[in-house]
N, C-alpha and C positions, 0 to 999 in steps of 0.2 A: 358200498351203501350201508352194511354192517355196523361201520364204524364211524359214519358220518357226525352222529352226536356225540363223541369224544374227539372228535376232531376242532381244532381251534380255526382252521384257517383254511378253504380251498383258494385255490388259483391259478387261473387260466391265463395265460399268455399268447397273447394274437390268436391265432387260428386253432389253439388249445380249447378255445370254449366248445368247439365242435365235440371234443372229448367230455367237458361237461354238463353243457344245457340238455340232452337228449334224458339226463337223470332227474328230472324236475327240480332239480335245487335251485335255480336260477329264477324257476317262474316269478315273474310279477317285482324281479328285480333288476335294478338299473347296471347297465355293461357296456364294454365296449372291446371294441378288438381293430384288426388291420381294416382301412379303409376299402380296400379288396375283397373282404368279405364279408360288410356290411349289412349290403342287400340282401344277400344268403341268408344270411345267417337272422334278419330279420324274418324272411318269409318261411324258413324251414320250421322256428322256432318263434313263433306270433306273441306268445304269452313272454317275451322278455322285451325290456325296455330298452334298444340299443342306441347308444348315441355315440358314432366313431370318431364323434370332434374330441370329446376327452380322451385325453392321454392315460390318465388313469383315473378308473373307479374304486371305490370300495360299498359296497352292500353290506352290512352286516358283517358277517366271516366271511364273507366271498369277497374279491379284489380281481380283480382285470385289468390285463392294460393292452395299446394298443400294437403293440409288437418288440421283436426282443429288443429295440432303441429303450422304449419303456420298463421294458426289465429291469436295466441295472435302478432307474427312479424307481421302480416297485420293491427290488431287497434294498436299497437304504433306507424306504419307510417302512419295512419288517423290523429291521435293524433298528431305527430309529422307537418303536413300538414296544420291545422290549429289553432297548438297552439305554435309551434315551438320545436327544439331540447331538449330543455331543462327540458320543462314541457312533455316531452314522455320519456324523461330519467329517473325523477320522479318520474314517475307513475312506470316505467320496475321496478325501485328501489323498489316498494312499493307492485308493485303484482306480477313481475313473480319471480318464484323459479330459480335464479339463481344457476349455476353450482360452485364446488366450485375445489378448484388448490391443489397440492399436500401441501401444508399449511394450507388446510381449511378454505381460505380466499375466498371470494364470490368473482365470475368476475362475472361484467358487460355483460349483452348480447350484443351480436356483433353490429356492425353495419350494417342496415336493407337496405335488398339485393338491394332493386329498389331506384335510386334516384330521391331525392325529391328536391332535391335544387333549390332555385328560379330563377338561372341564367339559368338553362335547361328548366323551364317551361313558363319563358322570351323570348327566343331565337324565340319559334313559334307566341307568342300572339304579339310583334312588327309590324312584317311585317302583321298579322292580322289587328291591327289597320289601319296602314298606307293606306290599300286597304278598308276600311269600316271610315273612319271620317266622312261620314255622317250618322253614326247611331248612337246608345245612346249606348255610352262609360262610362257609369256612372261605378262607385268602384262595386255597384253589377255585372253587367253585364261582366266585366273584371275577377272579382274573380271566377263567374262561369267558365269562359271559362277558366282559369287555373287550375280549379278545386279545389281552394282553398278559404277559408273563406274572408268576406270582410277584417275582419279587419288583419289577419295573412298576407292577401295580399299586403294590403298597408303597412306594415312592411317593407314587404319581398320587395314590388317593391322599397321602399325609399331606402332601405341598395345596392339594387343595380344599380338604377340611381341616386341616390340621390335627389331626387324630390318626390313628392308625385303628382301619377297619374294622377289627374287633371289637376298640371299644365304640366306636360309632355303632357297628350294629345293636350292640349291647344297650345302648344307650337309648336306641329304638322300641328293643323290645320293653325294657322298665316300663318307657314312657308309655306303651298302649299297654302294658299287663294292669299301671294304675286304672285306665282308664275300665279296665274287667272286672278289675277288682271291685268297683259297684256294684255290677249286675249281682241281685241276690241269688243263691244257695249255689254259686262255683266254687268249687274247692283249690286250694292250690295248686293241685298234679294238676287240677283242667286248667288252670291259667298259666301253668309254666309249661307245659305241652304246646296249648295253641299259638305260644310268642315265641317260640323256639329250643325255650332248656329242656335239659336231659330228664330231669326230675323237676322235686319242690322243692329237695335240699339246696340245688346246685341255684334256682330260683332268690331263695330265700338268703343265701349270701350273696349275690350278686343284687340283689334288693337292696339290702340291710348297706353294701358296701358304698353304694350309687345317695342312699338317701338318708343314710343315720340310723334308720329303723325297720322293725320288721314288716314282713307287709300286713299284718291285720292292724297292729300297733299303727301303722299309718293311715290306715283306714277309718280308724275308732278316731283318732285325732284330726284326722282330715274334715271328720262327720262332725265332730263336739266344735272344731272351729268354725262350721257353717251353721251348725246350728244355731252356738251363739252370736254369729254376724247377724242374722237373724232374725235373733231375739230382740238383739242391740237396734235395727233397723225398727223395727215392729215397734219399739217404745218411742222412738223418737216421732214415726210417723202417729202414731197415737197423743204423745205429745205436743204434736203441732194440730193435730186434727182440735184439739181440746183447745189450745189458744183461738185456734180460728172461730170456733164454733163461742168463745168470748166477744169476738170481735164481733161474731155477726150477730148474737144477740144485739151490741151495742148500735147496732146498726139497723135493728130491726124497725121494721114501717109499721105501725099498728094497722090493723084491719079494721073495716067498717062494718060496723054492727045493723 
């Protein structure tokens, strides 16, 4: 239990959950084990969600399956997690005893019940980011928290923003440090602290690299081009206010004396 928050992954195998649920890790998450011990394993431990029709769950970092049949499907979607599709198709090819068809031709085992795809395990860790840019966003930290290896991660996060995580976080923080940057009398250390840099220095080139300029300079320019949008707004509605107020003279109905 010591070391449960460095840990990327538990997993229980059939009648292994008895070994974990009794540690509260489990509470209030979906499992499942041998059909055999079901019921047990519902009424000992009430606070888990069991359901023994799936072959395999995954929760979070937790995963279960329903016996060691479901094992070997459970290490080739480990495998598959942090080495990719390809190299777990490889391995299925190489060590499981595939089923054969009325030709006697080997199929392929199926494809593995819980998905893995990185656009589903993307969808949560964004808005995770978003609400923590002041914390250490590094490729480790990131991979953990999707539960995938660093470097399958960064794979997996380039094919689907196309960017390599770094600069996408980076790219986050800019984007909300401009928005700080309004609030008046913050300094730069407080705006590069609460969005994640090390300092203002480290801030202030990664600013300047992202946008052309520095950050006050974008600020002063930011302010003088709203200003005069404006300004420019403000004549023309004055301008038209002044035509109309022509027109409605021209229009005007005398009054009765």
């Amino acid at each position: 239990m010591a070391r449960v928050n460095e840990t990327r992954r538990v997993v229980a195998i059939g009648g292994g959950i008895y070994g974990v649920a009794p540690t509260g890790l489990l509470d209030g998450r979906e499992v499942t084990t041998h059909w055999r011990y079901a019921s047990d394993v519902a009424r000992c431990f009430p606070n888990l969600r069991v359901d023994p029709r799936r072959h395999l769950v995954k929760d979070g970092a937790f995963y279960t399956s329903s016996g060691p049949g479901a094992a070997i499907d459970l290490s080739l979607a480990l495998i598959e997690e942090d080495y990719g599709r390809h190299v777990s198709s490889g391995v299925a090819q190489d060590f499981v005893s595939a089923p054969t068809n009325g030709n006697g031709q080997h199929k392929l085992p199926s494809p593995l019940v819980f998905d893995s795809q990185p656009a589903n395990r993307f969808a949560e860790l964004i808005p995770w980011i978003m609400r923590n840019l002041h914390e250490d966003l590094s490729i480790n930290t990131l991979a953990r928290r999707a539960c995938m290896s660093p470097s399958h991660f960064n794979r997996a996060f380039k094919s689907v923003f196309g960017s390599a995580p770094g600069e996408f976080v980076e790219t986050l923080r800019i984007n909300e440090a401009k928005r700080r940057l309004s609030v008046p009398k913050r300094t730069l250390e407080t705006i590069a602290a609460s969005v994640g840099f090390a300092d203002a220095q480290t801030f202030r080139r990664a600013f300047e690299r992202r946008l052309g300029a520095k950050p006050r300079s974008y600020l002063k320019n930011f302010n003088g081009s709203s200003i005069a949008a404006a300004s420019a707004n403000g004549e023309a509605v004055l301008s038209q206010t002044g035509r109309m107020s022509g027109a409605q003279k021209g229009l005007a109905i005398p009054t009765q004396h």
